[in-house]
N, C-alpha and C positions, 0 to 999 in steps of 0.2 A: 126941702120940706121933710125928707126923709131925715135927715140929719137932724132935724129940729125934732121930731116926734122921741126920736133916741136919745137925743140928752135931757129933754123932759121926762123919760121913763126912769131913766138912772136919779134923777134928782130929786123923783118924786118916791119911790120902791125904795121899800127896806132894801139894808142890804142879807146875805144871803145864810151868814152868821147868827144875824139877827132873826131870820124867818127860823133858821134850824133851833137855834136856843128858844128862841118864843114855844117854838112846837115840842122841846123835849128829846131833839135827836142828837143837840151835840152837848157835851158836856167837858167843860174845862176843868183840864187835869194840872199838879202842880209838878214842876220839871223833877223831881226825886220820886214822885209816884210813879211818874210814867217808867222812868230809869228801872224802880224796884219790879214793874211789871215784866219790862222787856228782860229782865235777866232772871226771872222766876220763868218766864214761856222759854227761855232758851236753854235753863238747866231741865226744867221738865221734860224739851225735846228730846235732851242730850240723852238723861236716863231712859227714855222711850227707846232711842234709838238703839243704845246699848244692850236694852232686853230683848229687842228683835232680834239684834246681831247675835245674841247668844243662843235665842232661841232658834234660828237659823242657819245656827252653824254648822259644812261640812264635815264638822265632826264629830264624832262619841265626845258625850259628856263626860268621861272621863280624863280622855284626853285637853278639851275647850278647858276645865277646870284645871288641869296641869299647866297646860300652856298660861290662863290667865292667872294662877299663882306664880309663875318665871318673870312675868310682866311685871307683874306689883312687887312683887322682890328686885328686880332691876331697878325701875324706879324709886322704891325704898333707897337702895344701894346710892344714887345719883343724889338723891336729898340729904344724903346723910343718916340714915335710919340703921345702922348697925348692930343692932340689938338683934338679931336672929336669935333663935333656941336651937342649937341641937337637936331638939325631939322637932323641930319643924318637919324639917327636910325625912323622917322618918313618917311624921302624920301624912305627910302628902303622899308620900310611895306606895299608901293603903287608901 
């Protein structure tokens, strides 16, 4: 009897998709929106995260801004970015 009450409720009740879209709770997104979302929440993390790190950094901003000029010049370096100036490595030391 049991068994019969339940698959008349299933047969009979929307299903659950249906209640949520009737009411306005769910909304279908198309697979590249959702893509462009998740990778806009994940670089915004990324830069959030980076400003805490900086802003939380062990050390004189002097130093944090040396050390992360050596990083992005290595990097440069690795990519191919060869173009230094001379006056670089002079702007940074001041």
């Amino acid at each position: 009897m049991t068994t019969d009450v339940m698959r008349t409720l299933r047969e009979n009740l929307p299903a659950a998709d249906d209640v949520l879209h009737a009411v306005g709770l769910q909304v279908e997104r198309s697979a590249s929106v959702s893509a462009l979302t998740t990778v806009a929440a994940f670089a915004i993390g990324a830069l959030v995260g980076a400003a805490l790190t900086a802003l939380y950094a062990p050390k004189p901003g002097r130093e944090t801004r040396h050390d992360l000029n050596e990083r992005v010049r290595e990097i440069g370096e690795r990519m191919g970015w060869s173009g230094r100036r001379a006056d670089d490595d002079e702007a940074a030391a001041h």
